[in-house]
Backbone as numpy.savetxt, mean C-alpha at the origin, in Angstrom:
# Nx Ny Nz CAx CAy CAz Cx Cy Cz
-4.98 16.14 -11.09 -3.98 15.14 -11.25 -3.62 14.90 -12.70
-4.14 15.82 -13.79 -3.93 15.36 -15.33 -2.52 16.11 -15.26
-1.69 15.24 -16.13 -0.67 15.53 -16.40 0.47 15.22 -15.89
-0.01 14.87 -14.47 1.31 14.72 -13.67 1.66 12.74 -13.36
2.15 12.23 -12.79 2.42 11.19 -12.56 1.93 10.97 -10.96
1.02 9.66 -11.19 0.19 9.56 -9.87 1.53 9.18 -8.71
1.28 9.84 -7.43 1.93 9.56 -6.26 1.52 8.87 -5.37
2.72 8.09 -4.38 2.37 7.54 -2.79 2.73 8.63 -1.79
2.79 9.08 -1.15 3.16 10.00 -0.07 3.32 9.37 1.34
4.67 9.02 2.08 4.70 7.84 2.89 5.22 8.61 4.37
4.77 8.48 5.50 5.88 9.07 6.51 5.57 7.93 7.60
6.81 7.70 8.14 7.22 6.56 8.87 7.51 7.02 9.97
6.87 6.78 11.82 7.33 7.35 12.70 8.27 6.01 13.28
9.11 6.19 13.69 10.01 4.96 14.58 10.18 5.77 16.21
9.78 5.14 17.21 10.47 5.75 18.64 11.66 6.08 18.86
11.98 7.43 19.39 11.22 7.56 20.08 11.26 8.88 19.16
12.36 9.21 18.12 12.60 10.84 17.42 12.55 10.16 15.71
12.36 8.98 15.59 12.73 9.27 13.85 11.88 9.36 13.17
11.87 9.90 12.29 11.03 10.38 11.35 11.45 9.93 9.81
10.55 9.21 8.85 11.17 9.17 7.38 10.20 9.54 6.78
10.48 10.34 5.36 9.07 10.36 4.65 9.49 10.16 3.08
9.08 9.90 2.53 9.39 9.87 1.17 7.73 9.35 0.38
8.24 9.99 -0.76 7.31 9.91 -2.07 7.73 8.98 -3.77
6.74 8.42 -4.05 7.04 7.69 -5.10 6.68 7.48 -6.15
6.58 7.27 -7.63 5.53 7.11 -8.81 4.76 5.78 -8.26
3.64 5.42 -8.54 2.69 4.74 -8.40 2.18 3.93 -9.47
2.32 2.92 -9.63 2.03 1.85 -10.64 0.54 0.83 -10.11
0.29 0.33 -11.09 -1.40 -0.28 -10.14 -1.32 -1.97 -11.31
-1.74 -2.73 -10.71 -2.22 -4.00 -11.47 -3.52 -4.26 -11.19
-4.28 -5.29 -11.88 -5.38 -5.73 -11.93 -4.69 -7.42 -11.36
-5.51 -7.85 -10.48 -5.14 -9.30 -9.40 -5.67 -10.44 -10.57
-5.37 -11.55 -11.42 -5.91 -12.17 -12.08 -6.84 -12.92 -11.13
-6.81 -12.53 -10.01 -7.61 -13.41 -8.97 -8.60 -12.72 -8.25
-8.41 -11.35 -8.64 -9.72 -10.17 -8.53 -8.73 -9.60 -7.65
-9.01 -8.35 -7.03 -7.97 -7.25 -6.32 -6.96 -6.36 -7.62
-6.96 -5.80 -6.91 -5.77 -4.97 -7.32 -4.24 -5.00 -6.58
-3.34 -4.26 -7.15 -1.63 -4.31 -6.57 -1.79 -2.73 -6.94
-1.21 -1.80 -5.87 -0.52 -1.00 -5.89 0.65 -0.66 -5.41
1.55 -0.23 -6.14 2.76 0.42 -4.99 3.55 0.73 -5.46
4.72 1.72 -4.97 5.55 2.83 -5.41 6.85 2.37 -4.86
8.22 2.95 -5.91 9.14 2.70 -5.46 10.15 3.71 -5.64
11.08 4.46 -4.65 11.81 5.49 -4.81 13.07 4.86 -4.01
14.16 4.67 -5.28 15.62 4.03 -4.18 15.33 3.11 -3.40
15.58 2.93 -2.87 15.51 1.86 -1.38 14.30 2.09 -0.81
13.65 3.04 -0.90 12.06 2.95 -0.20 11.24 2.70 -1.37
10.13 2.09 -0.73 8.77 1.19 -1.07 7.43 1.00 -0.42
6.57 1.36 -0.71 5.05 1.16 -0.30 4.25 0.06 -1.22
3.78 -0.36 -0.77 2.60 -1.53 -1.01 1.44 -1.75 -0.27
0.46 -1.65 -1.33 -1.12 -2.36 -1.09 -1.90 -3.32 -1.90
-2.11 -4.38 -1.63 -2.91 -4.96 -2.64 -4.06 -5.38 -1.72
-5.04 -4.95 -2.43 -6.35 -4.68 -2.25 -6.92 -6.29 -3.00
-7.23 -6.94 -1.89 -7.35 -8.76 -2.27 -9.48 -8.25 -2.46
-10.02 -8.72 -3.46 -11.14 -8.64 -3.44 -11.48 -9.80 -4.57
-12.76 -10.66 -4.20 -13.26 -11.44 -5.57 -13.97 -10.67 -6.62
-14.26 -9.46 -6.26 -15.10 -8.75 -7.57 -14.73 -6.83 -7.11
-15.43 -6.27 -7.50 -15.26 -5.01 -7.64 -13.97 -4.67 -6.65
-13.46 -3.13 -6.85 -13.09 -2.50 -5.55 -13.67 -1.50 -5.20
-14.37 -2.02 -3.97 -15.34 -1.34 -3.34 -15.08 0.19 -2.46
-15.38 1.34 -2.44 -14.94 2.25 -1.93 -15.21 2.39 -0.14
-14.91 2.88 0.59 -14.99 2.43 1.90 -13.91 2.01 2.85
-13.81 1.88 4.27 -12.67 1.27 4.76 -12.76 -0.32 4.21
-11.73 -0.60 4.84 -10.95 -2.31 4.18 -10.52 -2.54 5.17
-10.74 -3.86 5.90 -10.04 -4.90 7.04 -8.75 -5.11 6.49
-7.54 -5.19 7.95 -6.30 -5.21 7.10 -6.21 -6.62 6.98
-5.55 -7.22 6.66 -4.59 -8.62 6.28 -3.36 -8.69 6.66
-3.34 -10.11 6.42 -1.65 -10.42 6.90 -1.33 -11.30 5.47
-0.27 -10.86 4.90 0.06 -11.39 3.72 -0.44 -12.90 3.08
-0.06 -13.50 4.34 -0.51 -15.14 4.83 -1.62 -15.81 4.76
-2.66 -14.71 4.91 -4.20 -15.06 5.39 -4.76 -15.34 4.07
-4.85 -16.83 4.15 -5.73 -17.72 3.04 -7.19 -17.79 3.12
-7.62 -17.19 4.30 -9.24 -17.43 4.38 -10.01 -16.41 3.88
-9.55 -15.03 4.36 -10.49 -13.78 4.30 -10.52 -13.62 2.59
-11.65 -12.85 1.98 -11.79 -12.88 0.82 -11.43 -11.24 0.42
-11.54 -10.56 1.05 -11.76 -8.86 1.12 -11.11 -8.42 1.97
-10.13 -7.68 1.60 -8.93 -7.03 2.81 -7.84 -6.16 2.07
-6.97 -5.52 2.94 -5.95 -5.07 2.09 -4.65 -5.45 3.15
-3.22 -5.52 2.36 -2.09 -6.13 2.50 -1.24 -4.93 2.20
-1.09 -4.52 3.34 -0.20 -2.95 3.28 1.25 -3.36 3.90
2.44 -3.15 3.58 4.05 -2.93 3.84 4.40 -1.90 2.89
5.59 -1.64 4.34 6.91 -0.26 3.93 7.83 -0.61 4.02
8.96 -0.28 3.22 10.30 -0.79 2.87 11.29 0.76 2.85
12.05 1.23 4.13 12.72 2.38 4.04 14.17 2.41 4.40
14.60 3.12 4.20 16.48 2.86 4.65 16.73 4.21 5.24
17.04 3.55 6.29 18.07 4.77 7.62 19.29 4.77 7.43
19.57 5.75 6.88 21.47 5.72 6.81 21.76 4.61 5.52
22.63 3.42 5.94 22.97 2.31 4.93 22.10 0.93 5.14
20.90 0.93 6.16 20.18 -0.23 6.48 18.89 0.11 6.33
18.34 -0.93 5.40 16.89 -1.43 5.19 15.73 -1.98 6.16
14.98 -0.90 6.33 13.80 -1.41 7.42 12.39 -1.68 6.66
11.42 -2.19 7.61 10.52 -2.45 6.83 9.47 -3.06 7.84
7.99 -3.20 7.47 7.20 -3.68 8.44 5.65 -3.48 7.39
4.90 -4.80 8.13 3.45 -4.74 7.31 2.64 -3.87 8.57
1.54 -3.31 7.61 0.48 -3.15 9.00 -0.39 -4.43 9.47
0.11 -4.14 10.72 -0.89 -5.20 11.78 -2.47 -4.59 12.19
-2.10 -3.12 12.29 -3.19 -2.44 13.22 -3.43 -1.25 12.35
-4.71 -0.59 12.02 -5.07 0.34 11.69 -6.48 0.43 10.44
-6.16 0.97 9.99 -7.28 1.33 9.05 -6.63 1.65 7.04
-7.91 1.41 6.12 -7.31 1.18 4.82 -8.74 1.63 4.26
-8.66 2.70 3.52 -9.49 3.57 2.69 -9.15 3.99 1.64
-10.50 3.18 1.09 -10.46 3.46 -0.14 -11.34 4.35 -1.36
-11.05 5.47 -1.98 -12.00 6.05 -2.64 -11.84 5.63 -4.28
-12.99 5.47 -5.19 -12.63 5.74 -6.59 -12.80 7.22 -6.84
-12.23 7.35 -7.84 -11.77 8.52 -8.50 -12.46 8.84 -10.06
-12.79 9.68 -10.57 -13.07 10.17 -11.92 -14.24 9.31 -12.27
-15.45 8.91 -11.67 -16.75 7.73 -11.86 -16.15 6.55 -12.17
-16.28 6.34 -12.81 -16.12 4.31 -13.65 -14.63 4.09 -14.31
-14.21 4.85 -14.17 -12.65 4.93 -15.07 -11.60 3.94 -14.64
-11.70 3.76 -12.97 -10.77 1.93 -12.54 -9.89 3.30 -12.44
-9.93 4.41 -11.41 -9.13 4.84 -10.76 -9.37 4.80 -9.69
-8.54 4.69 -8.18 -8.47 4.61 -7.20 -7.60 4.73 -6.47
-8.05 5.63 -5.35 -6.89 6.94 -4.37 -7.08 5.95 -3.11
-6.05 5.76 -2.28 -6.26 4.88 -0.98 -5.28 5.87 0.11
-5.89 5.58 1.50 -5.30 5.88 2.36 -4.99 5.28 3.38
-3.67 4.73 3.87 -3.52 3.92 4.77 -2.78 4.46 6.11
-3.09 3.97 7.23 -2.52 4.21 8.15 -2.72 3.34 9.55
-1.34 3.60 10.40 -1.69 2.39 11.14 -0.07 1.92 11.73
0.00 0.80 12.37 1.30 0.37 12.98 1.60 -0.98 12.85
2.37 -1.17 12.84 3.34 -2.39 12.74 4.81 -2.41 13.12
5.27 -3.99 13.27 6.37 -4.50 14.24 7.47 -4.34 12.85
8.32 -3.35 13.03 9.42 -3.18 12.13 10.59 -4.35 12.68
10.92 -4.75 11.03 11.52 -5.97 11.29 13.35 -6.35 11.45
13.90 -4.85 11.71 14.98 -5.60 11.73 15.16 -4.81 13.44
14.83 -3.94 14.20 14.95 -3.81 15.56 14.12 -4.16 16.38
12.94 -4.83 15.59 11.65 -5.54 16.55 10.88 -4.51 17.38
10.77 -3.34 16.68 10.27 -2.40 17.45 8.94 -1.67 16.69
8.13 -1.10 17.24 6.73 -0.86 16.26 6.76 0.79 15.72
6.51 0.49 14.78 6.63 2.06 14.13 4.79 2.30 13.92
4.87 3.92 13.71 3.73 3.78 13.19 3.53 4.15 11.62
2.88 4.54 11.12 2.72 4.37 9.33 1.50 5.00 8.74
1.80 6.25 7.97 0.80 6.62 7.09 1.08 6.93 5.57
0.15 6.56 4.31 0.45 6.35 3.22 -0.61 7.49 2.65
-0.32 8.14 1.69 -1.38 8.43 0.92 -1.24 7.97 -0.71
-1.89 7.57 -1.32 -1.85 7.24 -2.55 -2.62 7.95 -3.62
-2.03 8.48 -4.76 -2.99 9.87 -5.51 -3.85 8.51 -6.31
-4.95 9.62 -7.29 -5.60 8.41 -7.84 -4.88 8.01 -8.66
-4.68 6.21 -9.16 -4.14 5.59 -10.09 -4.74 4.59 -11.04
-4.69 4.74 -12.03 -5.87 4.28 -13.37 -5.11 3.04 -13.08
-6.40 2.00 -12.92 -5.89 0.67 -13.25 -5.80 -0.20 -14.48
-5.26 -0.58 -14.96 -5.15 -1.00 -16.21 -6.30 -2.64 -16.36
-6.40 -2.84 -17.48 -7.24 -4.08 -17.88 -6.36 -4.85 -18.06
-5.14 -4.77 -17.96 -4.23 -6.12 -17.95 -4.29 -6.91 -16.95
-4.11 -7.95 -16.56 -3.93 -8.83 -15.21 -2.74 -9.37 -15.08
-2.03 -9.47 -13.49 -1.07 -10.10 -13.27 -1.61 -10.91 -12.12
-0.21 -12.05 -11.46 -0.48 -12.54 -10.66 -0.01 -12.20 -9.02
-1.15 -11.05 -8.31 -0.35 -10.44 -7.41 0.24 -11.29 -6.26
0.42 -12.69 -6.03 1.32 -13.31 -5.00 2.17 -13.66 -5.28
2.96 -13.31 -6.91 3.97 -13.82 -7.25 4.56 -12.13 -7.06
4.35 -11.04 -7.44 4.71 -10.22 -7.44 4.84 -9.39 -6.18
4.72 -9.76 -4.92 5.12 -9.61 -3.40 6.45 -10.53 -2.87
């Protein structure tokens, strides 16, 4: 991965024939509230994960979340943002699984893989959803990732 610009790799199934896939540069934050933000943006499509944690990011699967959820401390907060033709679709995962590996030992890189389904929100219909994310060096800066969703 030296040299190149870290990627998302996204493909979106919708019922009962569509298919979207697209790829994106990959940007990463540090959560001033612990977690990380990742996510990529190409035109009108978009992937997002932020990986909500009070301390490390731990390698392993991750319970998903719902953007909303004020209680859980450890989870990840996955949505896709894609356009069919001239209209914008989009949907969080409800159901599935969120893996996470570090990358290069101690360096605060980290490759995730998501996949899974959710209720796409402008035909109310469930797509399903897989992400891959290359590794992405996280920086020591901090932002505030619920302002930036």
């Amino acid at each position: 991965m030296l040299g190149r610009e870290p990627r998302a790799r996204v493909l979106v199934l919708r019922a009962p024939h569509d298919t979207t896939r697209f790829d994106a540069p990959l940007r990463a934050y540090r959560c001033s509230r612990g977690g990380v933000l990742i996510f990529g943006v190409n035109g009108g499509n978009g992937v997002v994960v932020w990986l909500r944690s009070p301390d490390s990011i731990a390698p392993g699967p991750w319970p998903l979340l719902q953007r909303g959820d004020t209680v859980s401390a450890r989870g990840a907060v996955v949505a896709v943002r894609f356009m069919a033709g001239e209209v914008a679709h989009g949907a969080a995962l409800d159901s599935g699984v969120v893996r996470v590996s570090r990358v290069g030992g101690t360096g605060g890189a980290v490759a995730v893989l998501a996949h899974g389904g959710g209720l796409e929100a402008v035909l109310a219909q469930r797509l399903a959803f897989e992400a891959t994310f290359d590794a992405v060096a996280v920086g020591a800066d901090t932002t505030s990732c619920q302002s930036r969703l």
